[in-house]
N, CA, C and O atoms as CSV, one atom per row, in Angstrom:
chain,resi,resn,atom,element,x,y,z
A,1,UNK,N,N,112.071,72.279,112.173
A,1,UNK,CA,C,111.608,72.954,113.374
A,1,UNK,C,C,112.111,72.202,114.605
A,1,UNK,O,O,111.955,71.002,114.832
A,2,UNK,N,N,112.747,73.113,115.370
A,2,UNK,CA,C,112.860,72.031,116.721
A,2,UNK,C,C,112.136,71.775,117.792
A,2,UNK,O,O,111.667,72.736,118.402
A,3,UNK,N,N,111.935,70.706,118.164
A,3,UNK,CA,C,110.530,70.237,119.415
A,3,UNK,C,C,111.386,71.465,120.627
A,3,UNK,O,O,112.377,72.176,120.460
A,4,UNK,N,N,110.738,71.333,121.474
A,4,UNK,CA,C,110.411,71.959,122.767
A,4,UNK,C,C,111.230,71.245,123.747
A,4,UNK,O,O,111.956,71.701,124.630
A,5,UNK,N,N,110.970,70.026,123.416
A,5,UNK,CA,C,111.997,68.899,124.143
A,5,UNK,C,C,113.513,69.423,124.110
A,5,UNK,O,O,113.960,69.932,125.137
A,6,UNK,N,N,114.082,69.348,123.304
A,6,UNK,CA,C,115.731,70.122,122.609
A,6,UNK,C,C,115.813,71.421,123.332
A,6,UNK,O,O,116.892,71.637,123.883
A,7,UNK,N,N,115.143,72.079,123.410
A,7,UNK,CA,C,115.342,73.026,123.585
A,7,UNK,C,C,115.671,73.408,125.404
A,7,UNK,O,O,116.485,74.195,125.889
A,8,UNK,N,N,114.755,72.569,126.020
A,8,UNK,CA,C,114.824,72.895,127.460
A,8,UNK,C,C,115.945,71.987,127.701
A,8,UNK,O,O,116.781,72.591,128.373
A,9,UNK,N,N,116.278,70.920,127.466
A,9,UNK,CA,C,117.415,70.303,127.360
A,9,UNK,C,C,118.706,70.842,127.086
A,9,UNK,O,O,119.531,70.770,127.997
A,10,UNK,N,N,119.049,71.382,125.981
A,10,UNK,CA,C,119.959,71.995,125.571
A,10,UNK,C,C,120.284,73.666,126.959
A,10,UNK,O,O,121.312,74.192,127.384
A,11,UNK,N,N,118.768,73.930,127.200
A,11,UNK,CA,C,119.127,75.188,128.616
A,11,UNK,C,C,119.018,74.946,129.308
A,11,UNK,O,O,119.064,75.805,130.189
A,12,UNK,N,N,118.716,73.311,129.763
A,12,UNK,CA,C,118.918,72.899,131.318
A,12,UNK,C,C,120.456,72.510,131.250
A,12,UNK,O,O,121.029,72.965,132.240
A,13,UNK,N,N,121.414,71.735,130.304
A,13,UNK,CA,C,122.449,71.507,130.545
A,13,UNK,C,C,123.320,72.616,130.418
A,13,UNK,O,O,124.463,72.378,130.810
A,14,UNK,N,N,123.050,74.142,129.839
A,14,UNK,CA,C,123.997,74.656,130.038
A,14,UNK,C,C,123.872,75.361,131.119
A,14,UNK,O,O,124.553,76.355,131.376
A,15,UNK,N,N,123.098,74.948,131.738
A,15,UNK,CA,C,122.831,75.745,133.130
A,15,UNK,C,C,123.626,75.030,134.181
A,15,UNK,O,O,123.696,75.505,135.314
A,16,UNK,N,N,124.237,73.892,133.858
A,16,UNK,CA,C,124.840,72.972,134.800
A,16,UNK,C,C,126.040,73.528,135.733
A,16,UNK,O,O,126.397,73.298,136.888
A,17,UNK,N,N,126.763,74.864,134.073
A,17,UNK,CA,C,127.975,74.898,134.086
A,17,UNK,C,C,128.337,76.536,134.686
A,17,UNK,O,O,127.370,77.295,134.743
A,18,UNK,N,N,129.731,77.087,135.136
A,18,UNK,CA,C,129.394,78.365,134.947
A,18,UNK,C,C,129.771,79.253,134.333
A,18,UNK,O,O,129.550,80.454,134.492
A,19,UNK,N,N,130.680,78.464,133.196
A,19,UNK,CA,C,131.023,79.555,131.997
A,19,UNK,C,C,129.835,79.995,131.319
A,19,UNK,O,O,128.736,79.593,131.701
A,20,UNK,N,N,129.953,80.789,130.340
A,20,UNK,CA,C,129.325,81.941,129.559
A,20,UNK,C,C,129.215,80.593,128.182
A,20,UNK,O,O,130.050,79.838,127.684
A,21,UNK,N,N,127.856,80.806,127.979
A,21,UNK,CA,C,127.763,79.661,126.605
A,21,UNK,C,C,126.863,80.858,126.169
A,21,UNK,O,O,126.114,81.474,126.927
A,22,UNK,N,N,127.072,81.137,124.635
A,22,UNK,CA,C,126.407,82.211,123.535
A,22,UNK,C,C,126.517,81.117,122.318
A,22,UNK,O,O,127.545,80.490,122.060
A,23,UNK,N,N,125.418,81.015,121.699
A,23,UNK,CA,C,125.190,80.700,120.420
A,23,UNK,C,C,125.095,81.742,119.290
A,23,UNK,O,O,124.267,82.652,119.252
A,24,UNK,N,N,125.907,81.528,118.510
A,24,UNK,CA,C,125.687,83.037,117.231
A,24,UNK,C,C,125.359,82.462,116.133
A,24,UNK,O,O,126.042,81.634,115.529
A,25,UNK,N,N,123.956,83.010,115.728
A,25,UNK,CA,C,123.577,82.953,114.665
A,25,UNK,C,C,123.390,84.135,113.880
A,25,UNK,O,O,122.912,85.132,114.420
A,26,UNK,N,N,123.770,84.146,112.439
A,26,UNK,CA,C,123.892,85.193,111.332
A,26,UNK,C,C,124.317,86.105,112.854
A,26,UNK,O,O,124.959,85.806,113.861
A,27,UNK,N,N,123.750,87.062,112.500
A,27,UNK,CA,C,124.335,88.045,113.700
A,27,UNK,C,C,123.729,88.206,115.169
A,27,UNK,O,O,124.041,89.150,115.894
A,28,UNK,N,N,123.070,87.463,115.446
A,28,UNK,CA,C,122.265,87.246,116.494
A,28,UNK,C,C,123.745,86.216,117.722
A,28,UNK,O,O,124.521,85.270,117.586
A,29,UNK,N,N,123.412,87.074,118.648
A,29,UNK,CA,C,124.045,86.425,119.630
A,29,UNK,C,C,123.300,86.089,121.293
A,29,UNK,O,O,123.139,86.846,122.250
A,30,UNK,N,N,122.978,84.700,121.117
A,30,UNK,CA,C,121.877,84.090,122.382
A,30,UNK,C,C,122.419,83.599,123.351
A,30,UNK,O,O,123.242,82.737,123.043
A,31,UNK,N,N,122.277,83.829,124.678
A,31,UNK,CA,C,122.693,83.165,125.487
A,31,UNK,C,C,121.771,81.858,125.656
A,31,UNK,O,O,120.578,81.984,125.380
A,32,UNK,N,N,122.146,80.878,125.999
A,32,UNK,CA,C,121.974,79.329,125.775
A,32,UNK,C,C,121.084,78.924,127.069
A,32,UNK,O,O,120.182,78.099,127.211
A,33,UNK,N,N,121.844,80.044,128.150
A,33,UNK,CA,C,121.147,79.270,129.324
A,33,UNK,C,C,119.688,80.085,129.319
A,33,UNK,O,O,119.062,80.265,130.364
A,34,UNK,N,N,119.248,80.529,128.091
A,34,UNK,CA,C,117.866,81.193,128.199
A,34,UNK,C,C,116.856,80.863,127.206
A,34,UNK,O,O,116.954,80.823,125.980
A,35,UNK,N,N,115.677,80.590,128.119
A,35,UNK,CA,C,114.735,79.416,127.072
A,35,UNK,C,C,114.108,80.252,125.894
A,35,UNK,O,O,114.132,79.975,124.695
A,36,UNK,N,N,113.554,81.314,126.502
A,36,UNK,CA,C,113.426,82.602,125.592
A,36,UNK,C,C,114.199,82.406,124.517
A,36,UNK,O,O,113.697,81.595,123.739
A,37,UNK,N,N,115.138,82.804,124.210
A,37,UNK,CA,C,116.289,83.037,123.479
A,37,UNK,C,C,116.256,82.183,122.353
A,37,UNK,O,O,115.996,82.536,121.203
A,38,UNK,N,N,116.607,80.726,122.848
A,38,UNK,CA,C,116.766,79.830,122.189
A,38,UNK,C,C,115.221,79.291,121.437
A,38,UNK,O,O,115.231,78.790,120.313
A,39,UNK,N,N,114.270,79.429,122.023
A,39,UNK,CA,C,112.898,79.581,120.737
A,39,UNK,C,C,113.089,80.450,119.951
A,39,UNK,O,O,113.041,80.098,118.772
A,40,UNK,N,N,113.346,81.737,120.206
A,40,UNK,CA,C,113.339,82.727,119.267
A,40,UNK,C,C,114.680,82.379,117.835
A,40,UNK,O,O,114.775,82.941,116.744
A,41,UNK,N,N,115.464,81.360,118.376
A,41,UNK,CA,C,116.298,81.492,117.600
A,41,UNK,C,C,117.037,79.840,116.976
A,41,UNK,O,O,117.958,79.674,116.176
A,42,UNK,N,N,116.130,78.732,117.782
A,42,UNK,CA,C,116.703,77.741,117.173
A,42,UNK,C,C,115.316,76.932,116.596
A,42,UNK,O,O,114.601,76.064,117.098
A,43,UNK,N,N,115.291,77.744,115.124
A,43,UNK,CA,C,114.013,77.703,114.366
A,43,UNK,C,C,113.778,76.426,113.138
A,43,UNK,O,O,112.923,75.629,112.752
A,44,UNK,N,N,114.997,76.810,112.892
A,44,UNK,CA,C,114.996,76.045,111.423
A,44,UNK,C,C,116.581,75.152,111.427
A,44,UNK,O,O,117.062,74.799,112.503
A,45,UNK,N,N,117.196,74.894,110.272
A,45,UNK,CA,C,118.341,74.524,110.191
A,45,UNK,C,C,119.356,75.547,110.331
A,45,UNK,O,O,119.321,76.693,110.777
A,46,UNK,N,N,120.237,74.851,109.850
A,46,UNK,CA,C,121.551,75.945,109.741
A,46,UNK,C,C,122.999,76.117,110.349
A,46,UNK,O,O,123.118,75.106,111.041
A,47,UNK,N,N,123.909,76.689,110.441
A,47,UNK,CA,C,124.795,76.472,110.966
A,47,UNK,C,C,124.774,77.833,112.122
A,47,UNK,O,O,124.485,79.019,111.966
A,48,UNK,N,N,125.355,76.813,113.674
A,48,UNK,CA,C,125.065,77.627,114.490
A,48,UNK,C,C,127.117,77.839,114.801
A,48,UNK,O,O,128.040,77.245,114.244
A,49,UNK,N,N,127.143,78.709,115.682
A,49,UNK,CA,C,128.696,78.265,116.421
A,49,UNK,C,C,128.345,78.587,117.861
A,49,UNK,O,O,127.351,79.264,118.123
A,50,UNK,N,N,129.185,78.087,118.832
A,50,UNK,CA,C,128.981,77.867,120.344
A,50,UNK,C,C,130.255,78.989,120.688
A,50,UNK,O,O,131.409,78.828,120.291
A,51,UNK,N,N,129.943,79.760,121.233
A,51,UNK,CA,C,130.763,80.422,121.904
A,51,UNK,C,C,131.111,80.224,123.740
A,51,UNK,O,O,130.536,81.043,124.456
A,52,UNK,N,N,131.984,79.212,124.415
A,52,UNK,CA,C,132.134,78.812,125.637
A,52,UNK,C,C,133.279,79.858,126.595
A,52,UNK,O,O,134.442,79.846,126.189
A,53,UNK,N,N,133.178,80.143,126.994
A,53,UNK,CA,C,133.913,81.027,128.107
A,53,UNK,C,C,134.035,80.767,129.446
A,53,UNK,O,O,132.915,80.679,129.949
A,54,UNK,N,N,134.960,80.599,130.273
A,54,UNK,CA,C,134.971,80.197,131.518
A,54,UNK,C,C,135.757,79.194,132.346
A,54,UNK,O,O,136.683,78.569,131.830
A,55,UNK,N,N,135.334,78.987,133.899
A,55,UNK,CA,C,136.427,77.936,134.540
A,55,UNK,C,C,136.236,77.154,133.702
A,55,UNK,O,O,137.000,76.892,132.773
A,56,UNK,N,N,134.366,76.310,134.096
A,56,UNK,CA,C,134.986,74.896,133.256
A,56,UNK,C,C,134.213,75.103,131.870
A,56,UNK,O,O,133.063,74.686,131.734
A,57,UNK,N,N,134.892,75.760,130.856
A,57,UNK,CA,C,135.057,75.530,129.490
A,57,UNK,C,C,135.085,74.398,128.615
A,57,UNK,O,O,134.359,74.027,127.693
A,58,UNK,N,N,136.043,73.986,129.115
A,58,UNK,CA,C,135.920,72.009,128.130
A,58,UNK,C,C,135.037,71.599,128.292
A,58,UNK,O,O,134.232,71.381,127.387
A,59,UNK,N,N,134.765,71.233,129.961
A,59,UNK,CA,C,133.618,70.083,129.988
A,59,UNK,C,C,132.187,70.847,129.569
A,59,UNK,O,O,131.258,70.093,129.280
A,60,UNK,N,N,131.930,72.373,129.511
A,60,UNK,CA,C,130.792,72.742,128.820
A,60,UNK,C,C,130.663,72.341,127.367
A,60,UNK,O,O,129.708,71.679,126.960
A,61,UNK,N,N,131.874,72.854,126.423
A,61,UNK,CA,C,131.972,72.281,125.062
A,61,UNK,C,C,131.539,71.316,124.883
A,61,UNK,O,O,130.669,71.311,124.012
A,62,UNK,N,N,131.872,69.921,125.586
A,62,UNK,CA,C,131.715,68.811,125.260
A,62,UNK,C,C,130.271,68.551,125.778
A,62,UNK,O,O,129.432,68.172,124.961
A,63,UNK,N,N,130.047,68.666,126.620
A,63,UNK,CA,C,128.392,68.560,127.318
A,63,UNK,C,C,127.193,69.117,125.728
A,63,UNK,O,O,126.357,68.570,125.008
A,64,UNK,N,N,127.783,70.398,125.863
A,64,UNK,CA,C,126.573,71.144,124.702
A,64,UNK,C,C,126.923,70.441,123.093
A,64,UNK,O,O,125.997,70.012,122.405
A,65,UNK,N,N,127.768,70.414,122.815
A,65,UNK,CA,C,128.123,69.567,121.537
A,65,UNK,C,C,127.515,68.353,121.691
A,65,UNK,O,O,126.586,68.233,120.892
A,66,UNK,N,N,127.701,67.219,122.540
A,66,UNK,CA,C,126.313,66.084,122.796
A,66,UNK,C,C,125.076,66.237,122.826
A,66,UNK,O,O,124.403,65.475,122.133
A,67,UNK,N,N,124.406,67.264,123.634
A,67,UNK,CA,C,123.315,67.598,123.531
A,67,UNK,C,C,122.464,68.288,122.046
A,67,UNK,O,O,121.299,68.131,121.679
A,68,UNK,N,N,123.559,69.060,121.446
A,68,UNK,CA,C,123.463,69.513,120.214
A,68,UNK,C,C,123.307,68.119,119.144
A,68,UNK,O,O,122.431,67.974,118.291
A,69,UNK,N,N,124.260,67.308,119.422
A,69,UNK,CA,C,124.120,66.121,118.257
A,69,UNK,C,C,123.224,65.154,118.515
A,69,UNK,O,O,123.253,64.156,117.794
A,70,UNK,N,N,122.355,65.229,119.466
A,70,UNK,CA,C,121.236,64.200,119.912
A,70,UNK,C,C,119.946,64.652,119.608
A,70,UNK,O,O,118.912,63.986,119.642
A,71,UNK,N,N,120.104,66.040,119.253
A,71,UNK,CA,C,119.081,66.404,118.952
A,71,UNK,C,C,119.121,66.695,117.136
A,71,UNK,O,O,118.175,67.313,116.647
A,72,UNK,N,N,120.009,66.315,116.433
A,72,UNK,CA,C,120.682,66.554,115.404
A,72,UNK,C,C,120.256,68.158,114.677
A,72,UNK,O,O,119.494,68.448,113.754
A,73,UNK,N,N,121.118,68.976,115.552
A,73,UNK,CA,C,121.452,70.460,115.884
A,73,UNK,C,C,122.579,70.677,114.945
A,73,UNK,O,O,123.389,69.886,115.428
A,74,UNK,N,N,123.179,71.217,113.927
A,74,UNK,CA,C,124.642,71.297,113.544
A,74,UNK,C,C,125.136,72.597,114.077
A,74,UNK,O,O,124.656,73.702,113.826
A,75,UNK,N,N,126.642,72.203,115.209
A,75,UNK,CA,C,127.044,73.548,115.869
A,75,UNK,C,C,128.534,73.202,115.471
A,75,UNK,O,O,129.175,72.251,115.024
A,76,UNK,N,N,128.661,74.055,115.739
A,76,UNK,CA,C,130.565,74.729,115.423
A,76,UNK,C,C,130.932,75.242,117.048
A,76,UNK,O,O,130.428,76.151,117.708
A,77,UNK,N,N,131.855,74.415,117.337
A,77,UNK,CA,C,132.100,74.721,118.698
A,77,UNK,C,C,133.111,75.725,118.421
A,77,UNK,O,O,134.075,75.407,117.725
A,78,UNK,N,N,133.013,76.787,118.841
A,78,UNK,CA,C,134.042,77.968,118.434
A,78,UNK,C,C,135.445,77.356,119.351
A,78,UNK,O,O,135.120,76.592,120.261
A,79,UNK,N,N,136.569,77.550,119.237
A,79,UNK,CA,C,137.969,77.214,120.020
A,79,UNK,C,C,138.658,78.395,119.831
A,79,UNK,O,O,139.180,78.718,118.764
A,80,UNK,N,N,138.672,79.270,121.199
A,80,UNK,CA,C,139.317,80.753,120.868
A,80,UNK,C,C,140.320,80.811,122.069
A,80,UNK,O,O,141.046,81.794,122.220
């Protein structure tokens, strides 16, 4: 289960940025910068993938992939 802590963390930093960050799970597709969202959907384990879009793209990847591994989150940073 993930604390509450992770979670506002993980949507305060992608709020930093202004690309498009979507997390897809099974077929569920969440936007990151929404706290909603991410309770409803970062429940249990599993494999997530990060979908990043935008100016600054890299430095979001890399931002949410840290935040993801500190909270020991397993994500798949999508590279499209």
């Amino acid at each position: 289960m993930t604390n509450n802590a992770a979670i506002v963390e993980i949507s305060q930093t992608a709020n930093q940025f202004r690309s498009s960050i979507v997390l897809q799970y099974d077929n569920k597709y969440i936007d990151v910068k929404s706290i909603l969202g991410l309770f409803t959907t970062l429940v249990g384990g599993g494999q997530y993938e990060l979908h990043v879009h935008g100016s600054d793209a890299a430095e979001a990847k890399k931002a949410m992939a840290e935040v993801f591994a500190k909270h020991n989150l397993s994500i798949k940073v999508v590279e499209e």
